[in-house]
C-alpha positions, 0 to 999 in steps of 0.5 A, spaced: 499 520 453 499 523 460 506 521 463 505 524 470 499 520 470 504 514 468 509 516 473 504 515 479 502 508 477 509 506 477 511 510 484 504 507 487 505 499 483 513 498 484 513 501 491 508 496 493 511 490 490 517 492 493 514 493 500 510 486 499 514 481 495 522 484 496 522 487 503 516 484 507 521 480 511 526 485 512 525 491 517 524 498 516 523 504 519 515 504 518 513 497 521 508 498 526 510 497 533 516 494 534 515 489 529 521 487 524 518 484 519 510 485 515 507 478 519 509 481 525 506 488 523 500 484 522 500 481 529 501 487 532 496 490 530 492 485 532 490 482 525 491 473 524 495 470 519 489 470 514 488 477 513 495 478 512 495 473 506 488 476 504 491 483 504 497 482 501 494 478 496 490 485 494 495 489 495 500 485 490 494 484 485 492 491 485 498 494 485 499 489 478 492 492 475 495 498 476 501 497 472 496 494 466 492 500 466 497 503 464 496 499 457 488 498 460 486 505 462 479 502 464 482 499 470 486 504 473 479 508 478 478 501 480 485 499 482 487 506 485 480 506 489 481 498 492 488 500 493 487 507 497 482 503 500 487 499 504 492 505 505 486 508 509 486 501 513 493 502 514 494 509 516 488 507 521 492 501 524 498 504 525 493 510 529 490 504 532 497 502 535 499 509 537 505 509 532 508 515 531 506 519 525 512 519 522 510 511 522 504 512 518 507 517 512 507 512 507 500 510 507 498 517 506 503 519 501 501 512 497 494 515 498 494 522 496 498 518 490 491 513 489 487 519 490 490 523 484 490 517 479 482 515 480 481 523 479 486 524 473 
């Protein structure tokens, strides 16, 4: 069994989970603008409530296949490829709004991570 690439599902998954089920109305040092919670994230970027349900919703749901690829390898490339996807979208919202990249390095760590589970 490859345990480093257990421990990067478990970074990636947990660590969206957290973001989006714990701490999406709590401020943080990454929020977009000058939002304090993730709806207001979104509205900075200019995005409607639907997508930020649609997006949390993908997010969550790939973050939970991820955590059963664990047990269901199969599912691992297609979770890690939706959900860098979306890390890609993320990184761009936050260029599109002029934060400063120190804003934007949870994207691209959870990215670089999605990338080396789909390769593995």
């Amino acid at each position: 069994m490859n345990y480093l690439l257990i421990a990067l599902k478990l970074i990636v998954s947990l660590g969206i989970l957290n973001v989006w089920l714990l701490r999406s109305g709590k401020a943080t040092a990454y929020r977009g603008g000058n939002a304090k919670t993730m709806r207001e994230e979104f509205a900075v970027y200019g995005l409607p409530f639907p997508v930020f349900c649609l997006i949390g919703l993908l997010k969550i749901g790939l973050a939970l296949a991820l955590l059963a690829s664990i047990w269901i390898p199969h599912l691992a490339q297609p979770a890690a490829m939706g959900m860098g996807t979306l890390m890609l979208g993320a990184f761009l919202m936050h260029l599109k709004v002029k934060d400063p990249v120190s804003k934007a390095v949870p994207s691209l760590a959870v990215l670089a991570l999605c990338i080396a589970i789909a390769q593995l």
